[in-house]
C-alpha positions as CSV (number, residue, x, y, z in Angstrom):
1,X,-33.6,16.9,-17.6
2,X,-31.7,14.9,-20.0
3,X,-28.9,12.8,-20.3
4,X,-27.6,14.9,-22.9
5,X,-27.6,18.0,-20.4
6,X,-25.5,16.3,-18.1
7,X,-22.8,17.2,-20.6
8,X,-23.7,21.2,-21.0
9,X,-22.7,21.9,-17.8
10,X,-19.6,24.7,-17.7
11,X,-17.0,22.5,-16.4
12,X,-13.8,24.1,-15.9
13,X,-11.5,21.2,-17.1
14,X,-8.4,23.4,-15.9
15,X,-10.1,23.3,-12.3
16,X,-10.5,19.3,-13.0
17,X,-7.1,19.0,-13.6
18,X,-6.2,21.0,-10.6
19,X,-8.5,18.2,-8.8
20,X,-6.7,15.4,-9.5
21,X,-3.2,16.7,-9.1
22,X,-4.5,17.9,-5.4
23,X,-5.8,14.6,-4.9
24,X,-2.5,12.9,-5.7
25,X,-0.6,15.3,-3.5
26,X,-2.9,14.5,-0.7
27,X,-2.1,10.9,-1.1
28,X,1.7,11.0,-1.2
29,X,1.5,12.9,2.2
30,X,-1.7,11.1,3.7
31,X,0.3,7.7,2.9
32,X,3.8,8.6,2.9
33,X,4.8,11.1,6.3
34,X,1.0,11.4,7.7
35,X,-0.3,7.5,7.8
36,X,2.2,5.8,5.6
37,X,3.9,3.5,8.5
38,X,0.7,2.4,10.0
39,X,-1.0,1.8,6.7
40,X,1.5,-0.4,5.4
41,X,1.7,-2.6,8.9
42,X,-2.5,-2.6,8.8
43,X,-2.8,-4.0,5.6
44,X,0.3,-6.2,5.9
45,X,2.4,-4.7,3.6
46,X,6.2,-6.2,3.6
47,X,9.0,-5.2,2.0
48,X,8.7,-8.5,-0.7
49,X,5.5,-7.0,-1.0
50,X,6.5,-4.0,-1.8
51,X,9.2,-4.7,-4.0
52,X,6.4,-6.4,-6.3
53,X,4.4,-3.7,-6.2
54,X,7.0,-1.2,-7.4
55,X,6.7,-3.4,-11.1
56,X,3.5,-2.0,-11.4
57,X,3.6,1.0,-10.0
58,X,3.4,3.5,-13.4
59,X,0.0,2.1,-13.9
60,X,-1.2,2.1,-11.1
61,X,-0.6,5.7,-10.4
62,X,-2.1,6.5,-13.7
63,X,-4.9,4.3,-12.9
64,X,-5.4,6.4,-9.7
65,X,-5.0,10.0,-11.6
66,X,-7.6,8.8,-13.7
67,X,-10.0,8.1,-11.3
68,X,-9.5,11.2,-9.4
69,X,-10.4,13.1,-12.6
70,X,-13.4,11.1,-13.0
71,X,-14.5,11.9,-9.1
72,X,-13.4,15.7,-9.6
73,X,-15.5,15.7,-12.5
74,X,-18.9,13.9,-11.3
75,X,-18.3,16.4,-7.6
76,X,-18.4,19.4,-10.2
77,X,-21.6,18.2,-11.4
78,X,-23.0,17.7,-7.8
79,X,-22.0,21.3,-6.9
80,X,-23.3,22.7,-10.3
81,X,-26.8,21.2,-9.9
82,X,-26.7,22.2,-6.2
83,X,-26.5,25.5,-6.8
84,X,-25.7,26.2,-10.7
85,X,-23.3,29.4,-11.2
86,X,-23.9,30.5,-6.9
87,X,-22.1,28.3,-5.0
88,X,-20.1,29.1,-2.1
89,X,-17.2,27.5,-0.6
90,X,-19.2,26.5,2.0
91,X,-21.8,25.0,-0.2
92,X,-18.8,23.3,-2.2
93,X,-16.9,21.4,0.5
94,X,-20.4,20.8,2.3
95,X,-21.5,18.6,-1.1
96,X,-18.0,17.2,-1.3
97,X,-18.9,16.2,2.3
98,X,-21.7,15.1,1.5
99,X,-20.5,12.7,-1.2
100,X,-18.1,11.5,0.8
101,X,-20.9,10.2,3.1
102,X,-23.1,9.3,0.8
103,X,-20.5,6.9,-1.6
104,X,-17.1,6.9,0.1
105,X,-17.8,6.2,3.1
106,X,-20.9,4.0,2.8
107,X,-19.0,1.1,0.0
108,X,-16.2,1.4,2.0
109,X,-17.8,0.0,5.4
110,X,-19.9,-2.6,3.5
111,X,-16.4,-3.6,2.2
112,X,-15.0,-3.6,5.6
113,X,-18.1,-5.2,7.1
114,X,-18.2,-8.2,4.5
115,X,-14.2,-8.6,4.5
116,X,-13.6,-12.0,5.5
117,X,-10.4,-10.7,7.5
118,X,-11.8,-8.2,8.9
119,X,-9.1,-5.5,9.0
120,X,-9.1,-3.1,12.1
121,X,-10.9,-0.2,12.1
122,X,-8.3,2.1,11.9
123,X,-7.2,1.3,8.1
124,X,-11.2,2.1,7.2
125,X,-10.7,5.6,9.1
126,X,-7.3,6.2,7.3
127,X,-8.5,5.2,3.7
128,X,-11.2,7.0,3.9
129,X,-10.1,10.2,5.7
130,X,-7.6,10.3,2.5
131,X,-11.3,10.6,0.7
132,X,-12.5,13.4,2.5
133,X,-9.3,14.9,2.5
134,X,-9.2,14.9,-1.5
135,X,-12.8,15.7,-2.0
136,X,-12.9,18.7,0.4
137,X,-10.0,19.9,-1.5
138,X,-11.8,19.2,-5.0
139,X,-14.6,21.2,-3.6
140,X,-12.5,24.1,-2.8
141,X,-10.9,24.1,-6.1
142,X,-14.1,24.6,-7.8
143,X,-15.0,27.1,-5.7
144,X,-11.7,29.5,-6.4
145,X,-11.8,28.8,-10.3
146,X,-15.9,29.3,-10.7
């Protein structure tokens, strides 16, 4: 394989698309009704804190619709060279899990791990569950538009 095939694979860019608007659903309920409360107390989030970060908060969204595209993309070409035009939903979300695992979840504890104030544990489970939550979704995405 070449790099150059990495970029003939059949991406649905709709599907993509799709994938990043889940994702940023997921997050305005993951960290607004579902976790919002107890993720702004665990990473000390006050309201002057806040009201800085609402001067940026246009680019950061952005920033964060981006990278969801990106991840929705690369996930497609996990599933696709898993399994190229035969996947299953199981075989989707089971990659996406996989993934998850494998990148997500692994920088995510070395970051917690080598924080010099060392959150608790719980703000690692609820950033990351958001993760799964987004990439199990991206999976499924793929699966209904293949």
């Amino acid at each position: 394989m070449e790099l150059g095939d990495f970029f003939q694979v059949p991406v649905n860019y709709f599907a993509v698309l799709l994938c990043g608007i889940s994702s940023m659903i997921i997050g305005f309920f993951w960290y607004g009704p579902l976790f919002g409360k107890e993720w702004m107390k665990l990473i000390g989030l006050t309201t002057e804190k806040q009201e800085k970060a609402k001067k940026s908060m246009r680019q950061n969204y952005t920033a964060m619709f981006i990278a969801s595209l990106v991840m929705a993309w690369i996930l497609f070409h996990f599933i696709w060279y898993a399994a190229p035009g035969s996947y299953t939903l199981f075989i989707s979300i089971k990659i996406a899990i996989y993934a998850w695992i494998g990148f997500i979840v692994t920088v995510s504890y070395t970051k917690f791990l080598s924080s010099p104030d060392r959150k608790p544990i719980k703000l690692l489970f609820i950033e990351t569950g958001y993760q799964l939550a987004s990439l199990i979704a991206m999976g499924a995405i793929f699966y209904l538009f293949k």
